[in-house]
DRENKOLBA-431370 format. One record per residue (C-alpha): x, y, z. Coordinates in steps of 0.5 Angstrom, whole numbers, plus 500, padded with zeros to 3 digits. Layout:
<recs>
XYZ;...
</recs>
This chain:
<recs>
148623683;155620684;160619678;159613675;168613674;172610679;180608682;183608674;189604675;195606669;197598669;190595666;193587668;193591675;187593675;184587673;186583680;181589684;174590684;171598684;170597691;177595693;180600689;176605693;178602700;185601698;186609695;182611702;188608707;193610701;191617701;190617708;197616710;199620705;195627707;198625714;206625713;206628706;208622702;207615703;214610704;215603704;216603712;209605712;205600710;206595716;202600721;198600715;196593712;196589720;190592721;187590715;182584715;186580710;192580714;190582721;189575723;195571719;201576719;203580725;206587723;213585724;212579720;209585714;215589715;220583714;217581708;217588705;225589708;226583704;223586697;226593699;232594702;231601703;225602708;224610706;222608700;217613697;212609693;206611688;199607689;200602683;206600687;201600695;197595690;203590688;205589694;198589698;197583692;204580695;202580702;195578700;199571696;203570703;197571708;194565702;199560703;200561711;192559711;194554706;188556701;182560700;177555704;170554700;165557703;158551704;154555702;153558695;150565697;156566702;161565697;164572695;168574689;175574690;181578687;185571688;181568682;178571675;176564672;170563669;167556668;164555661;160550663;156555668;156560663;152556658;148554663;146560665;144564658;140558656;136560662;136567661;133565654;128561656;126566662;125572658;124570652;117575651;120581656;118586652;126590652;130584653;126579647;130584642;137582644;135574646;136569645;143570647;149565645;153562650;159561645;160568646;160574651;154577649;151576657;157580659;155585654;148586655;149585662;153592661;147597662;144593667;137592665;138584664;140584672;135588673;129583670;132577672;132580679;124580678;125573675;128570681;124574686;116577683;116585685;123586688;124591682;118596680;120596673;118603671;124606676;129601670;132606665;130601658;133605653;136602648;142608648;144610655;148615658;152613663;148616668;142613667;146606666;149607673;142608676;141601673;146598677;145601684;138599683;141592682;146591687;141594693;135589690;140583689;142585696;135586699;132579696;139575700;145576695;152578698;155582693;159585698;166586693;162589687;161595686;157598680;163600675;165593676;158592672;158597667;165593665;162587664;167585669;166577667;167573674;163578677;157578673;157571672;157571680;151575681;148571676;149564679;147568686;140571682;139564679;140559685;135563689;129562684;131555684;131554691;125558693;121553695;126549699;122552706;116549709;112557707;111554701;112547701;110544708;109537705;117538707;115537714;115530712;123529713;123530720;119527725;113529728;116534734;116542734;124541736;126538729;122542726;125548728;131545726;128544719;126552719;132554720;137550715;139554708;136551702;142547700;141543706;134542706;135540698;140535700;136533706;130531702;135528696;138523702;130522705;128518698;135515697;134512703;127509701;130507694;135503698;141507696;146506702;151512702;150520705;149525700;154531703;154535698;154537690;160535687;165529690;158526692;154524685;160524680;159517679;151518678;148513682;145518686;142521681;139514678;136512685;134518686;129519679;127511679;124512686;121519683;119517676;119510676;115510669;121513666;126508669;132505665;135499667;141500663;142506667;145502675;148497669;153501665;160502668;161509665;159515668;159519663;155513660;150513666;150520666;147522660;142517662;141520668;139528665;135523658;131521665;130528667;128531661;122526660;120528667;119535665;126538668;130543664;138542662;142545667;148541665;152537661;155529663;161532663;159537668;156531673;162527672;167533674;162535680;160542677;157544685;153551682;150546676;149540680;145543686;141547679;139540676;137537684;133543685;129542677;128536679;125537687;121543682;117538677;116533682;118533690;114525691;112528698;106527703;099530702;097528709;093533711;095532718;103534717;102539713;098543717;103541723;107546720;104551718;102552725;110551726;111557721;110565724;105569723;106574718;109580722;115576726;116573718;116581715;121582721;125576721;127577714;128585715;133583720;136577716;138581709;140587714;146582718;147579711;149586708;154588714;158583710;161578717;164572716;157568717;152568713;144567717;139563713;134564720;135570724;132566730;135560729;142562727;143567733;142563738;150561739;150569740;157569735;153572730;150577734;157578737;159579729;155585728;156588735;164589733;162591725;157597728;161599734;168596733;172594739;166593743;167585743;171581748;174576743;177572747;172571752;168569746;166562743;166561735;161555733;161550733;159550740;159543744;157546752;151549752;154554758;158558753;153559749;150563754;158566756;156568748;149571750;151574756;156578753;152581747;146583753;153587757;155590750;148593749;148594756;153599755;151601748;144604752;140599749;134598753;135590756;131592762;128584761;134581757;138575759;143572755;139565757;133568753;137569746;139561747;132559749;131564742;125569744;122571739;120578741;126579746;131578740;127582734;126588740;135587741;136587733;131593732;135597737;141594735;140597727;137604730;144605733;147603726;142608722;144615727;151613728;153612720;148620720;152622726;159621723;157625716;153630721;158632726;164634722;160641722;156641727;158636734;151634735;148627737;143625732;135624734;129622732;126628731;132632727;131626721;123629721;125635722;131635716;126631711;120637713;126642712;128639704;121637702;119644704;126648700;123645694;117650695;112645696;107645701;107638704;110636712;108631717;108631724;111625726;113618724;105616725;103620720;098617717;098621710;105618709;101612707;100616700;108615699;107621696;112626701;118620701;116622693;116630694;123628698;126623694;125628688;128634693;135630694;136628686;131632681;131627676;130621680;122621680;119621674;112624677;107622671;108614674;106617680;099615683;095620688;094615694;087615695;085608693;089601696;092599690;094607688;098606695;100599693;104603686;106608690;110604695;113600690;115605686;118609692;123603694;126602687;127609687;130609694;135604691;136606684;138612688;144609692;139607699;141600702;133598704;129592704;123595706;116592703;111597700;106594706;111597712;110604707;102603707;100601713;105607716;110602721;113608725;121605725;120602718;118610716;124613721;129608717;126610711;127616712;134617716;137613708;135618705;138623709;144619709;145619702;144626702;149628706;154624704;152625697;153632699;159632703;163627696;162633692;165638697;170634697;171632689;171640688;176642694;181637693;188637688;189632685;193626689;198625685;198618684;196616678;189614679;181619679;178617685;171619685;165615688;163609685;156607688;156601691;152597697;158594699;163595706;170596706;174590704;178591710;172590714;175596718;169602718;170607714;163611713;166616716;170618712;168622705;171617700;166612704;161608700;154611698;150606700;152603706;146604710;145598711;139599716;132600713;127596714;122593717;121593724;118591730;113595734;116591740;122594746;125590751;122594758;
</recs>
């Protein structure tokens, strides 16, 4: 297992303004600088920091040494980490002000932690204890430590050994987490505590979170901005888990009755579909304004007060239209609320100052305990045949929690709605082949000429051309037109290109060879079989790997520890599988694997679910492997931190590809999942 202690900065108001994972990426670039010239200088760090995502698109390299020439006069300058560090957050101030502030993101789930801000909103904390305290209030664990007050920084402190995130997950997604794989103590080590947080970041991964700057020491500090981040993340997809036509098709009531709106309504994000349906009965209730969001929009309250009377009528106070305070109006509002059942995510000070996360909460509780739409059989049953089967769902949602954990600017709420421009597709294209896209031939969303969004397409079907993909059938008009089968056989080879060259960067440092297939079998029959056991498979079809028990028998070849073997079943009867599969996964990710596989791709034996399982857990072997050789072989660096890996799901901030290198992250294997049956010939 990898060590648990990350980047130590001497100056801890320094350390403060990065996570682990930036730390990590900034001490990479810095010792690689260092290792090639000897020493690292001030004339350095241009060549160095214009190649950086946070930069390379606001200041040019000459633009960098100027401001640099301008805080040191001598260029030759030898400098240590900490200073590397005040100065990238120097630059970073610059870049800031050049773009004219951060830009907020629209929705909740793309918005990523930044070093910029550390505040925390009170408000939102309160909010989200009080929910944890009613959600897990008879957990067998947690029920010891609850309630929680949220007068104090209890949350951050449970939440330090990982169990709170844990269940919470489970909370907002049922069975994403095989809670025998949690470490549940009530002492634990740091490795067990580390094991906890890597379970949790691949599941928040692998259930549509972005935790791309958070890594596991950032959790084990209780970092509070941080935590308080994954949590609003982890809470709002409960809440807004039935904002799709799956389960609730009486939403196909807000479109018309044609399969072209209805492909629009599958493809927004939750928030938006809940801001549609608010609009839909405000303007039943003859409220003349446009919701457009959760903030600015219902400050006032008035939205809220149609929008419950047309709901809950039985409940309507008349004072609540004719009051002239907002705050007045609002705790109205929420006095409404609470009598339909609705639970207090917010306060009337949190509606009158347009609280974004707690509004959207408390439209969400609302939908939840009464949505006042149509049981007409005929329009629900319209959209159930609008909605896919159960593999191409298994597949979409493979593929949208796979791009989503590349960390690109965009964020996909439905694969094949959202790829449809071709930007996204061409996003990945250059974050698993970098270079590879021509961007000023490329046009960024929104698109008004239908024709550029085939230039789009046309250039991802040349690029995967290139790259040796099959596109003997492939158009980019047929992306446009969003086939299905075309799209799903792209992104499967898309995603296996990602798998053997991340395996190729750690395999060909010592031995140049290409990555196929069989070398993956013949690795994982090679480390089962060192172990002294006897189990070995012939191919990826091997209906014996349903049993799960020779991904058991390798996970417990690459780390001993990991499998406890009294939870695990023989395989022989559904359920037993069923238990099995469930366990391998959390397993998988308590270890360090970026996965988002089902147990149903493990017991109906897909073949590329089985390849990408397995070629995970090769990849953190190797790279495993490869960190202790080099945290045993390598001298100190002299510059005033440890650097040792910190497991983390995340990419590099720098957006540049770094897995090759040693220092890379552990689980950035962000390609095992299901997958389709289906190739372009």
């Amino acid at each position: 297992m990898s060590s648990y202690v990350g980047v130590l900065v001497s100056d801890q108001w320094l350390q403060s303004q990065f996570t682990q994972v930036e730390l990590r990426s900034l001490n990479s670039k810095f010792v690689s600088v260092k290792n090639q010239n000897g020493k690292v200088t001030v004339g350095d760090l241009p060549p160095l920091m214009v190649k950086m995502k946070a930069f390379s698109a606001l200041l040019t390299e000459d633009e960098i040494r100027q401001i640099l020439g301008e805080s040191y006069g001598d260029m030759s300058s030898e400098i240590d980490f900490e200073t590397f560090l005040r100065v990238y957050l120097n630059m970073q101030g610059q870049a800031t002000g050049k773009l004219g502030g951060p830009k907020n993101s629209s929705s909740f789930l793309k918005a990523s932690t930044t070093t910029l801000l550390h505040t925390i909103s009170e408000s939102e904390k309160a909010s989200y204890v009080t929910h944890i305290n009613i959600y897990l209030a008879d957990d067998p664990f947690l029920k010891q430590f609850l309630p929680l007050d949220p007068a104090t920084n209890d949350l951050f402190h449970l939440a330090k050994d990982g169990v709170l995130l844990c269940k919470l997950i489970n909370v907002a997604v049922p069975g994403t987490i095989d809670e025998r794989a949690i470490n549940t103590k009530r002492v634990l080590n740091p490795w067990e505590r580390n094991e906890n947080h890597t379970l949790c970041l691949n599941s928040a991964k692998a259930i549509g979170c972005t935790v791309v700057n958070i890594g596991t020491q950032d959790l084990v500090e209780g970092r509070p901005h941080l935590v308080l981040g994954l949590i609003s993340q982890i809470i709002k997809i409960q809440l807004l888990a039935d904002l799709n036509l799956k389960k609730t098709p009486q939403l196909v009531e807000l479109v018309e009755d044609s399969n072209a709106d209805v492909e629009e309504l599958l493809g927004l994000a939750p928030e938006k579909v809940l801001l549609k349906w608010m609009n839909f009965h405000l303007n039943k209730a003859g409220y003349e304004k446009t919701v457009a969001n959760f903030s600015s929009d219902v400050k006032d309250g008035k939205a809220y007060a149609y929008l419950l009377n047309v709901l809950a009528p039985e409940f309507c106070n008349p004072l609540t239209l004719d009051t002239k305070d907002p705050v007045e109006r609002a705790k109205l509002v929420l006095d409404h609320a609470e009598r339909m059942g609705c639970k207090r995510y917010l306060s009337p000070k949190d509606i009158t100052e347009g609280s974004t996360n707690l509004n959207l909460a408390f439209v969400a509780q609302i939908f939840h305990e009464r949505n006042g739409l149509s049981t007409d059989s005929k329009k629900i049953s319209f959209a159930e045949r609008m909605t896919d089967d159960v593999q191409i769902s298994r597949e979409e949602r493979c593929f949208r929690l796979w791009i989503n954990s590349l960390g690109i600017e965009s964020y996909v709420n439905n694969v094949f709605e959202d790829v449809r421009t071709g930007w996204i597709l061409l996003e990945v294209l250059d974050k698993v082949a970098p270079g590879s896209v021509n961007w000023k031939h490329a046009s960024k969303p929104p698109i008004k000429f239908p024709f550029r969004k085939v230039e789009n397409c046309n250039q991802v079907v040349k690029i995967g051309r290139q790259l040796k993909f099959s596109v003997v059938n492939l158009g980019g008009n047929d992306i446009v037109q969003g086939n299905k089968k075309l799209i799903v056989a792209f992104l499967w080879q898309l995603m296996r290109f990602n798998m053997l060259q991340l395996l190729k960067s750690l395999r060909s440092r010592s031995r140049g060879k290409e990555i196929t297939d069989a070398d993956i079998m013949n690795w994982a029959n090679r480390k089962v079989k060192s172990t002294g056991r006897s189990t070995q498979v012939e191919s990826y079809k091997d209906k014996s790997l349903s049993t799960g028990l020779f991904f058991l028998e390798l996970l417990s070849a690459v780390e001993p520890r990991v499998v406890n073997w009294n939870l695990v079943t023989k395989g022989e009867s559904d359920e037993e599988k069923r238990l099995n599969a469930t366990y391998i996964i959390s397993v998988a990710r308590k270890l360090g694997c970026s996965i988002f596989l089902l147990p149903e791709d493990i017991m109906e034996v897909n073949q590329k679910m089985i390849l990408t399982l397995t070629a995970s857990i090769m990849y953190w072997c190797l790279q495993h492997a490869a960190e202790e050789g080099e945290v045993a072989l390598s001298p100190a660096n002299g510059n005033g931190s440890t650097y040792t890996s910190d497991t983390s799901p995340a990419p590099s901030i720098s957006g540049e590809d770094e897995r090759s290198s040693l220092c890379g992250e552990i689980s950035s294997l962000t390609m095992d999942d299901a997958a389709s049956d289906i190739t372009v010939s």
